[in-house]
C-alpha positions in Angstrom: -46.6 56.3 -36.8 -46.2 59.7 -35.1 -42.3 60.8 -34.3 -42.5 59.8 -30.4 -43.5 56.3 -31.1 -40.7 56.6 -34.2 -38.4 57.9 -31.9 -39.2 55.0 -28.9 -39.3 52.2 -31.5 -35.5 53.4 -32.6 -34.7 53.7 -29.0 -36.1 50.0 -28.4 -34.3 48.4 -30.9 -30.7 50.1 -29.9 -31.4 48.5 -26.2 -31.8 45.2 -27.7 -29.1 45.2 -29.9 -26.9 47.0 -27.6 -27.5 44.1 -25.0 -27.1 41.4 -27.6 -23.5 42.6 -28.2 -22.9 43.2 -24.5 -24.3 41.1 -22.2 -25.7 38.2 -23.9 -24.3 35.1 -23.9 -21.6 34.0 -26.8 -22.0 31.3 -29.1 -23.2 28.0 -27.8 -20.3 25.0 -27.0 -19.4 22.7 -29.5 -21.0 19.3 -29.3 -17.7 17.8 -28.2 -17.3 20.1 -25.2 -20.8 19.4 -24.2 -20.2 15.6 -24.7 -17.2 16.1 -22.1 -19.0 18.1 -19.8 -21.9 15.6 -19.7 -19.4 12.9 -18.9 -17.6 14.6 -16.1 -21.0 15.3 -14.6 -22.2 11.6 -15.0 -18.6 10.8 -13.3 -19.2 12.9 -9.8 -21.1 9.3 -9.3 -19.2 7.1 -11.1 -16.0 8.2 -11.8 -15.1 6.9 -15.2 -10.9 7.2 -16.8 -10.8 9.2 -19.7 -8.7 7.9 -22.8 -8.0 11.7 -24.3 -5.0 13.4 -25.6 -3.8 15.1 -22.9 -3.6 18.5 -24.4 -7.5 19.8 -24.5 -8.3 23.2 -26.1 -11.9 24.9 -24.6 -13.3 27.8 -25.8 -12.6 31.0 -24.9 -15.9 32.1 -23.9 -18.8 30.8 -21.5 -22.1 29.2 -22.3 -25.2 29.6 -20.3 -25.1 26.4 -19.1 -21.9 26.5 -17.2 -23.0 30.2 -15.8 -26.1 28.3 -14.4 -24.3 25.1 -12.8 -20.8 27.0 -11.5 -21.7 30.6 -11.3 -19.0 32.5 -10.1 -16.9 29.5 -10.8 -17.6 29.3 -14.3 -14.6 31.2 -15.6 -12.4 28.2 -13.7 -13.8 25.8 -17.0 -11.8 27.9 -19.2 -8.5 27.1 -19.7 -5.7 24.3 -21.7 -4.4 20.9 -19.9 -1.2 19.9 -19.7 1.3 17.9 -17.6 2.9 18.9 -14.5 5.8 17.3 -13.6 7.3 16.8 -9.8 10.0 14.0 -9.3 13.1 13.6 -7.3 15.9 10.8 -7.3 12.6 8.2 -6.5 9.4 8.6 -8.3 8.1 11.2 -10.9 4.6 12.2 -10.4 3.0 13.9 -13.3 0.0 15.9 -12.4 -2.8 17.6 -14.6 -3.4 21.1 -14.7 -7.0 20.0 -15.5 -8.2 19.3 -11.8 -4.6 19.0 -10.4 -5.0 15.6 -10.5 -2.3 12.9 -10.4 -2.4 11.2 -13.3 0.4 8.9 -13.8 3.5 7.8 -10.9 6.6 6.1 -12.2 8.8 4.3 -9.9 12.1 5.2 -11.3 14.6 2.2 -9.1 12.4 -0.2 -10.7 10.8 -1.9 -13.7 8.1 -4.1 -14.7 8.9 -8.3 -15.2 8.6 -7.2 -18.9 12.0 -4.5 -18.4 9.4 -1.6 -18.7 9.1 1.9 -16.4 7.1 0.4 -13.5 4.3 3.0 -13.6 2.5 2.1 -10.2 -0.5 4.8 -11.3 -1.9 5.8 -14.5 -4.3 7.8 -16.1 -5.5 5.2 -18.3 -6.1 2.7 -15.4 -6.5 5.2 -12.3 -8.3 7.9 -11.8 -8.9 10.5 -8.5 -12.2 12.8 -8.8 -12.2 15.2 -6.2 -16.1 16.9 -5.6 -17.2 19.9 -3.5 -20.9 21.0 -2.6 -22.1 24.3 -3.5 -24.7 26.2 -3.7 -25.8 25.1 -6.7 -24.9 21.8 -6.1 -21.8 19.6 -6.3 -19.1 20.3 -8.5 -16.1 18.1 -9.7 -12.3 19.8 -9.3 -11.6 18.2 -12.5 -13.7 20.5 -14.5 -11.6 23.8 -12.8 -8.3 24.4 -15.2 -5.2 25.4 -12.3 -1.9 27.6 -13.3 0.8 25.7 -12.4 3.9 27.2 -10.5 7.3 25.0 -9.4 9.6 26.3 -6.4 12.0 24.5 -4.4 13.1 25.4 -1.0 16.0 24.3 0.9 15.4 22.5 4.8 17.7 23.1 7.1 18.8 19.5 7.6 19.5 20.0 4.0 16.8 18.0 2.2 15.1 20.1 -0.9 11.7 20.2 -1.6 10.0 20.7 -4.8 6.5 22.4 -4.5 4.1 22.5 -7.1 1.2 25.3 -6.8 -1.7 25.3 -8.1 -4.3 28.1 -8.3 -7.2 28.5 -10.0 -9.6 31.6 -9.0 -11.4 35.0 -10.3 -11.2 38.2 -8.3 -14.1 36.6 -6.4 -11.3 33.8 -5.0 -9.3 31.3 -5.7 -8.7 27.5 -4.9 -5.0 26.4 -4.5 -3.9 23.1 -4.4 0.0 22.3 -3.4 1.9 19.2 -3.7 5.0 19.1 -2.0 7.6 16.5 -2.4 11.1 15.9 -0.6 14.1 14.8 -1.7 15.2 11.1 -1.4 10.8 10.3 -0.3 8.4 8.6 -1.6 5.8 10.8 0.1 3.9 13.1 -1.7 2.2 16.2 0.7 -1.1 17.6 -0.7 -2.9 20.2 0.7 -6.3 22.2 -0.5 -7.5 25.4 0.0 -10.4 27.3 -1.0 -9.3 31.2 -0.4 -12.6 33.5 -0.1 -15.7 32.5 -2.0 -18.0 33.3 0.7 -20.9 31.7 0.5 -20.2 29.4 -2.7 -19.5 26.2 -1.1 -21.9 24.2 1.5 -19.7 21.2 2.9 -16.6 21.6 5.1 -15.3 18.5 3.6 -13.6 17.8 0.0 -14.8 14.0 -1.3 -12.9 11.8 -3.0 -13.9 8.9 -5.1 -10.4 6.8 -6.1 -9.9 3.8 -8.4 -7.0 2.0 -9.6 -7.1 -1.0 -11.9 -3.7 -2.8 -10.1 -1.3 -3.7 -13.5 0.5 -6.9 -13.1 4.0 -6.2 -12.4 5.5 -9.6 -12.0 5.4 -12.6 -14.1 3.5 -14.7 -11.6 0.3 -13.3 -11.9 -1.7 -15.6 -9.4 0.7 -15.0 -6.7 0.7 -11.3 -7.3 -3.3 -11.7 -7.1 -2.6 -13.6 -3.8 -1.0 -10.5 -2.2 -2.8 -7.8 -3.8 -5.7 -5.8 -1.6 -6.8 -2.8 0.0 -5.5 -1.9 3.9 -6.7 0.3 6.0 -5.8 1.4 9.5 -8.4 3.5 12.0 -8.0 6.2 14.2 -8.7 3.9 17.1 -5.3 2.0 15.5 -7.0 -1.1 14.3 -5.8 -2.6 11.1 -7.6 -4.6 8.6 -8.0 -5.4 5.1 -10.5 -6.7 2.3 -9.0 -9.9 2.1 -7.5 -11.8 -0.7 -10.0 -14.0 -2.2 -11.9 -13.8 -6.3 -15.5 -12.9 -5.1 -15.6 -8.7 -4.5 -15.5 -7.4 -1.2 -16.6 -4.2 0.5 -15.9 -2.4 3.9 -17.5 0.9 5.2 -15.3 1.1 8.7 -17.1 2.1 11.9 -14.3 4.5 12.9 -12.6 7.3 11.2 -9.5 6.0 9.1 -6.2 7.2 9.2 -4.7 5.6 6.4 -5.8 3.4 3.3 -3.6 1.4 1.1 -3.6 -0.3 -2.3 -1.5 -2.6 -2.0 0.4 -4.9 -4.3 3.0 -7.8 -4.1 6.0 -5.6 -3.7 4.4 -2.1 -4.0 1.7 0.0 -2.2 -0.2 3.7 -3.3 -1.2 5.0 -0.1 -3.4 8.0 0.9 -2.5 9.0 4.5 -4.8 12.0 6.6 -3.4 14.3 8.7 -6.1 13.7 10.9 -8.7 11.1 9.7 -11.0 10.8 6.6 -14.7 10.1 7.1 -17.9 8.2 5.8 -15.3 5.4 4.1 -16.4 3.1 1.8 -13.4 0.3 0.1 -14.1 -1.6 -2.2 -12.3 -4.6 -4.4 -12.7 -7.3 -7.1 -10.7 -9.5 -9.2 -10.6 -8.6 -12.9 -11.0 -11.6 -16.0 -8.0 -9.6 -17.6 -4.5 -10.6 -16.8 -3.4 -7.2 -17.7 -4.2 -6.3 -14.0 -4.2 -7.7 -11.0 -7.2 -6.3 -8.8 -9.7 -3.5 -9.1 -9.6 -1.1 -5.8 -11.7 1.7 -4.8 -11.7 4.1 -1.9 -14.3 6.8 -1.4 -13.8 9.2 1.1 -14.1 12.6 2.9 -11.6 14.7 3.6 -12.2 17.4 6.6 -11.6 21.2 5.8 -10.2 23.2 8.9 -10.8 27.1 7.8 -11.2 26.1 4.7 -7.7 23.9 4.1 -7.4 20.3 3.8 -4.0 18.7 4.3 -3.1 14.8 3.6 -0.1 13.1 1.9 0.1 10.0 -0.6 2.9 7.3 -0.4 3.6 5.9 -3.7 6.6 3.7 -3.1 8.3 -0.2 -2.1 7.1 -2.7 0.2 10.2 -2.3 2.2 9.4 -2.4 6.3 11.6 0.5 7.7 10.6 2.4 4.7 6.8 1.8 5.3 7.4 2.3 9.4 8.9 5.8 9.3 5.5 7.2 6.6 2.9 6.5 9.4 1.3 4.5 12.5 0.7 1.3 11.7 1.7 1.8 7.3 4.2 -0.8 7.6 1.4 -3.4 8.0 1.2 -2.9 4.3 3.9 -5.9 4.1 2.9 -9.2 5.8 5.5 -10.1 8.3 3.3 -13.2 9.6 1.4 -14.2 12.5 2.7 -12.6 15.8 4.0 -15.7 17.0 6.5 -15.1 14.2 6.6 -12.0 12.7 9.0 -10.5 15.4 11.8 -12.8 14.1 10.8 -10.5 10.9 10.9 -7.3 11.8 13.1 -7.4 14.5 16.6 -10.0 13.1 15.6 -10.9 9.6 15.0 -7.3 8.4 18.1 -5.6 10.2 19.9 -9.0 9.3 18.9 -8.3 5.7 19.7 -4.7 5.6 23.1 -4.9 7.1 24.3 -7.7 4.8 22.9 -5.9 1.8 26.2 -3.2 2.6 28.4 -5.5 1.5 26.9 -8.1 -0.9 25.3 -7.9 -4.0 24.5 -11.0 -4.5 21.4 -12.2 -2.7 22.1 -15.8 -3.0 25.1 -15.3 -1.2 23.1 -13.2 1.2 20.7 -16.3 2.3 23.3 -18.2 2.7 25.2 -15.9 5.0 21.7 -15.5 6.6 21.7 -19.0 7.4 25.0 -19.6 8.5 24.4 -16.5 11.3 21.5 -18.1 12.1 22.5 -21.6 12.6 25.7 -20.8 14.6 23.2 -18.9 16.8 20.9 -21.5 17.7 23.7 -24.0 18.2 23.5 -24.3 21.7 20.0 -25.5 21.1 21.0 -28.0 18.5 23.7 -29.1 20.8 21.2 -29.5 23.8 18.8 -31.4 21.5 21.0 -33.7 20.0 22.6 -34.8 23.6 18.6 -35.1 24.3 18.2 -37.7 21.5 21.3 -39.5 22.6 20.4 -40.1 25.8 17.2 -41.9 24.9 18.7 -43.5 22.4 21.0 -45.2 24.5 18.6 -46.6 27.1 16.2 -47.6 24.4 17.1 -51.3 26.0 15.1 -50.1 29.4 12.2 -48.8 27.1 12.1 -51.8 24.8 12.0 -53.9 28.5 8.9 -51.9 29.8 7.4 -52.4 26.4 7.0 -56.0 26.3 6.3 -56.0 30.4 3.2 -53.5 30.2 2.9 -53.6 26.6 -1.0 -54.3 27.0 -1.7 -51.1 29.7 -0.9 -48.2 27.7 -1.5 -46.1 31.3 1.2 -48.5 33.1 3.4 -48.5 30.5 3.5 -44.3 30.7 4.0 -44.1 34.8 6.7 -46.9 34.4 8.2 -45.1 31.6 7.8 -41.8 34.0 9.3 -43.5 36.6 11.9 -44.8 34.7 13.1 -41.1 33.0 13.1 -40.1 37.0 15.4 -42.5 37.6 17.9 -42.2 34.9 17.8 -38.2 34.9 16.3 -38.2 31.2 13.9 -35.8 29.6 11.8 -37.5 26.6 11.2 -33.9 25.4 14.7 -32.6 26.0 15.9 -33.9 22.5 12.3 -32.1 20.8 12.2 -28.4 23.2 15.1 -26.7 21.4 13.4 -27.8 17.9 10.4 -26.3 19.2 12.1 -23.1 20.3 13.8 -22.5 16.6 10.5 -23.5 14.8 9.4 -19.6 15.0 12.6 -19.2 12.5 11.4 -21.6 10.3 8.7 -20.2 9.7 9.2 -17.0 9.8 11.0 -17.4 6.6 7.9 -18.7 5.0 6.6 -14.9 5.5 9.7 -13.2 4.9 10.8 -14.3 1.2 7.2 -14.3 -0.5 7.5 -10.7 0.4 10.9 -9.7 0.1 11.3 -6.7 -2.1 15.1 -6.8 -2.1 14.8 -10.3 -4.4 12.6 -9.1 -7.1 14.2 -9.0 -10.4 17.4 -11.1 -8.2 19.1 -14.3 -10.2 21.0 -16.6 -8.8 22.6 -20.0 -10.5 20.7 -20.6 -12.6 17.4 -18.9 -11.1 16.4 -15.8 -13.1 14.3 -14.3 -10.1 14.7 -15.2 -6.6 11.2 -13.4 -6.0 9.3 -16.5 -8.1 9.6 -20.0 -9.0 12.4 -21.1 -10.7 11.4 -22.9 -13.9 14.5 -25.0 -14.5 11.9 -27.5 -16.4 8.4 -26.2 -18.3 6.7 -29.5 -18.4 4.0 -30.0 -21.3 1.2 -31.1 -19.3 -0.2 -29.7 -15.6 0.3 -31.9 -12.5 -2.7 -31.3 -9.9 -1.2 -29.6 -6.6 1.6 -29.5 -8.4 2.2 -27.1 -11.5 3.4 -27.7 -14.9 6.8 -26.5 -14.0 9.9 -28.3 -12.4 11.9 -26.3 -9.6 15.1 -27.3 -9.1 15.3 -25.7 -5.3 12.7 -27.2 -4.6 13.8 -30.8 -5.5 17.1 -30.1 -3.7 15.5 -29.4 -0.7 12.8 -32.2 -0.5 15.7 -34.6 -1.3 18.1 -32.9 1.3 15.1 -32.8 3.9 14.7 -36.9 3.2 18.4 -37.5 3.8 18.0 -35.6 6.8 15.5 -37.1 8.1 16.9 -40.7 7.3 20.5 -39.5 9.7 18.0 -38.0 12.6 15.8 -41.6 12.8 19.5 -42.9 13.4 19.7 -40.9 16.5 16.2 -41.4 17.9 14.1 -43.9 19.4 11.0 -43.6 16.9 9.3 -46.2 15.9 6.1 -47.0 13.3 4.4 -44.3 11.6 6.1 -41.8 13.6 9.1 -42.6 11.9 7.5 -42.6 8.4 5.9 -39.3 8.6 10.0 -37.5 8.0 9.7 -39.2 5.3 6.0 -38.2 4.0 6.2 -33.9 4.9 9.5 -33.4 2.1 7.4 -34.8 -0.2 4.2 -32.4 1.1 6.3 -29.5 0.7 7.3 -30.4 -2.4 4.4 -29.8 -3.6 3.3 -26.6 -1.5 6.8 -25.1 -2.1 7.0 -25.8 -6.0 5.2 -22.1 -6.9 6.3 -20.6 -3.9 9.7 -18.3 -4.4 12.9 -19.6 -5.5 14.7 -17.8 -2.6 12.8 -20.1 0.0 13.3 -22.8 -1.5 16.7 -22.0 -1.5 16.9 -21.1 2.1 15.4 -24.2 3.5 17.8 -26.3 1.1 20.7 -24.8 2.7 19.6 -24.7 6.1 18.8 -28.4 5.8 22.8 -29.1 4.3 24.3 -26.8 7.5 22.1 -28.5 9.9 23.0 -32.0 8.7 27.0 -30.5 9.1 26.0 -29.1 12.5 24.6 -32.5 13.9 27.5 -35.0 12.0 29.7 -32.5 13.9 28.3 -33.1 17.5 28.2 -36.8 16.9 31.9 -36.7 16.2 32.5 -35.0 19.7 30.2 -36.7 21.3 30.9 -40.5 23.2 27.2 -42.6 23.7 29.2 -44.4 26.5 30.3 -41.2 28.0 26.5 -41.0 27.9 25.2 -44.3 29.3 28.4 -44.0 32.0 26.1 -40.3 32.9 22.7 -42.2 32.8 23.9 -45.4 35.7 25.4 -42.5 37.5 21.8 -41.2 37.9 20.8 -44.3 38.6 22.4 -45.1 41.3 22.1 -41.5 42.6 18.4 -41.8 42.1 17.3 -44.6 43.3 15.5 -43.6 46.7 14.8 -40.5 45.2 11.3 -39.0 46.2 8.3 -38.0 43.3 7.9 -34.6 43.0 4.7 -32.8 43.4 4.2 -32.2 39.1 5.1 -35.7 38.9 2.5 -37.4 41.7 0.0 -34.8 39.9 0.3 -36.3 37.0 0.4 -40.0 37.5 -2.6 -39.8 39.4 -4.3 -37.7 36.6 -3.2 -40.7 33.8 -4.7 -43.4 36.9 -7.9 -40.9 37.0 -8.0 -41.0 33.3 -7.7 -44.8 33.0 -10.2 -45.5 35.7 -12.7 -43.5 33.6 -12.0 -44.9 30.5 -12.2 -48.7 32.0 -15.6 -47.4 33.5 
């Protein structure tokens, strides 16, 4: 070997070492980073809760492997979690530095049926992976480590706000992520940003995949399965929901969504767009472990204008005006009823409710002031009906007559009995009309308490929760449509509802099975109402007692001669009087109707 080739072969090896100590890679990850990695990557698809302490150490350096999938976002691997937290007098949201992802939400007004913190989110049982495209393809937020920074800011109607920044970046960018949180709110605002990185990412959206394994709460776990599902309300302001039943359910909505909700009993965790979220897919099942209450999924895609994404999260109480001032249409999260009802809800019971609730504690005494507002009310209409049911009761004599005359021509026997009402200046459904108009407050109710927030966790007598049953008796054995419990409400109010009915047969004219079924439905209920919450039960037991006070009440002031003296005075006053037009109408409809039935 001559001295150039000595001289090159020197030269040769300095290069290579030179680059070995410069700008090779350093020394490969540990198995148990790689095992993490490999299960983050798995969980862009199927997002999967991790049960790690929640203070991870990475190494310092890079491996080749992250260079390749991240490139210039490979540095944003690197880094320690920890936990983040934003509260205010409400909730407390603790949020990951890993991702800046929420990882648990505690509900600090109220507990669990067991006296725990109510945590309606966390990371054991929930989990929100966030995924962009790139270049080299998608990546997962989660595997980007964020530096936290807390500020609060004053508003000028006074409220504070707690923000909570988030940046992670190199000198290439940065992505920011911000939640914001107000005083005395239950909303949570989030917004996204990716700041440069120029050609890096490939999508103008940021996905979402989000579960939630739904704990139980309350004691009652099949009720609390009962009202437990995901909402969802469009852009086009249509509302719908998965529905309540075992079997698991999916939905991909046609239209853009403007809010989805997982929804529980008494609670709901929201996620609300600024503007809409696309290609939607909801998704829900019923677990075999009573630990939870329903398995919920929402995937989703959030639009990026200039590269930001805004959207908020509600994580708060069923309570209507609460859920009516977060969004359009959010306070459909808490069923109010059918609309032939639900505006007795939301427009008396609620404000009724809210108003009392200033100056009693004690929600027993509440319903009962409830009903007592109520009742007084609608007396005019249990005035009117009772004078209704009087006045056929007291020419029940002129009935009974037409009865045995033209007993054997049912058709007859109506335009007689038509005739006869004419006459005598009688209604036959003046005594049931004003029944019929108060019926939308009856049930109304049967909404309203199921989902009353403001009786969870409420006793009263000897009721521990108003919210649920009230066990005054755990029987030993399980009656079908029954239970294997005894409520004591309950029983009050089936036996109240009886006595009731046995005073109103007193006052009317009916007769047979008519008569019978009073007695029959209190015993129905009975067994309907025997799970259902101890506060209804309640309700309808003391509207039952005021009514039966209302109507002894009228009968004392009112005279059934005073009433029959009224009934000849139409009588004579009627007696050439003409048919009217409805009536002609309709007797020669029943003669049509009995001509085709005798053909």
């Amino acid at each position: 070997m001559d001295r150039n080739q000595a001289t090159g072969l020197i030269l040769f090896a300095a290069v290579i070492l030179i680059y070995s100590i410069f700008f090779a890679s350093g020394p490969e990850v540990q198995p148990e980073e790689e095992a993490t990695t490999s299960e983050l990557v798995t969980s862009a698809e199927e997002p999967t809760v991790e049960q790690t302490p929640i203070v991870e150490s990475t190494s310092d350096t890079l491996s080749q492997a992250k260079i390749e999938k991240y490139g210039v976002l490979a540095p944003l691997t690197l880094g320690e979690e920890e936990l983040v937290t934003l509260e205010n007098e409400l909730i407390r949201v603790e949020i990951s530095t890993k991702g800046a992802s929420i990882k648990n939400v505690i509900l600090k007004e109220y507990k669990d049926w067991e006296g725990q913190d109510l945590a309606l989110l966390d990371e054991v049982s929930s989990s929100m992976v966030h995924a962009l495209n790139t270049t080299r393809g998608p990546v997962l937020l989660e595997d980007f480590y964020f530096t936290p920074e807390v500020t609060s800011e004053t508003k000028e109607d006074g409220k504070e706000i707690t923000v909570l920044t988030l940046k992670a970046g190199t000198e290439s960018g940065a992505l920011i992520q911000q939640f914001m949180l107000e005083s005395d709110s239950y909303q949570v605002k989030k917004s996204f940003e990716i700041d440069r990185y120029q050609g890096v990412f490939t999508q103008n959206s940021l996905s979402l995949n989000w579960k939630d394994q739904a704990r139980a709460h309350e004691r009652d776990l099949a009720e609390s399965r009962r009202k437990t599902q995901v909402n969802f309300y469009t852009t086009g302001g249509s509302y719908d929901n998965l529905g309540v039943g075992e079997s698991p359910e999916t939905s991909v909505p046609e239209e853009p969504v403007k809010w989805i909700g997982f929804s529980q009993r008494f609670f709901t965790a929201g996620i609300i767009a600024d503007e809409a979220f696309n290609n939607v897919t909801l998704a829900q099942s019923t677990p075999t472990d009573s630990l939870f209450v329903r398995n919920m999924e929402a995937q989703l895609e959030i639009p990026m204008n200039s590269g930001k994404a805004d959207y908020q999260f509600y994580f708060g109480p069923d309570k209507y005006k609460v859920l009516k001032s977060v969004t359009d249409g959010f306070e459909k999260n808490v069923d109010m009823g059918y609309f032939f009802v639900s505006w007795v809800n939301k427009y008396i019971i609620v404000n009724l409710f809210s108003f009392l609730e200033k100056y009693f504690s004690n929600y027993g005494v509440i319903i009962i002031l409830i009903v007592l507002i109520i009742k007084l009310a609608l007396s005019p209409l249990t005035y009117k009906s009772y004078i209704g049911m009087a006045k056929m009761r007291v020419i029940k004599p002129e009935i009974d007559e037409l009865k045995e005359k033209y007993g054997d021509d049912p058709t007859k026997m109506q335009q007689e009995q038509m005739k006869l009402f004419s006459q005598l200046g009688v209604s036959p459904i003046s005594g049931c009309l004003p029944l019929l108009l108060q019926m939308p407050f009856l049930f109304a109710m049967f909404f309203f308490f199921p989902n009353a927030i403001e009786l969870r966790q409420e006793s009263f007598l000897w009721a521990k929760d108003l919210s649920t049953y009230d066990e005054f008796i755990k029987l030993p054995f399980t009656i079908p449509f029954y239970g294997s419990h005894v409520s004591l409400f309950t029983l009050l109010m089936t036996v109240s509802q009886i006595i009731y009915t046995h005073f109103n047969n007193q006052l009317t004219t009916a007769t047979g099975p008519m008569k019978n079924l009073g007695y029959i439905m209190p015993v129905m209920f009975m067994f309907i109402l025997n799970s259902y919450p101890a506060g209804l039960s309640f309700y309808y037991f003391v509207s039952n007692v005021v009514t039966f006070g209302q109507q002894a009440l009228i009968k004392l002031s009112v005279d059934d001669q005073k009433i029959r003296q009224k009934v000849e005075e139409n009588k004579v006053k009627n007696a050439n009087k003409k048919k009217s037009k409805f009536q002609q109408r309709l007797e020669d409809a029943m003669k049509a109707a009995d001509a085709n039935r005798k053909k």
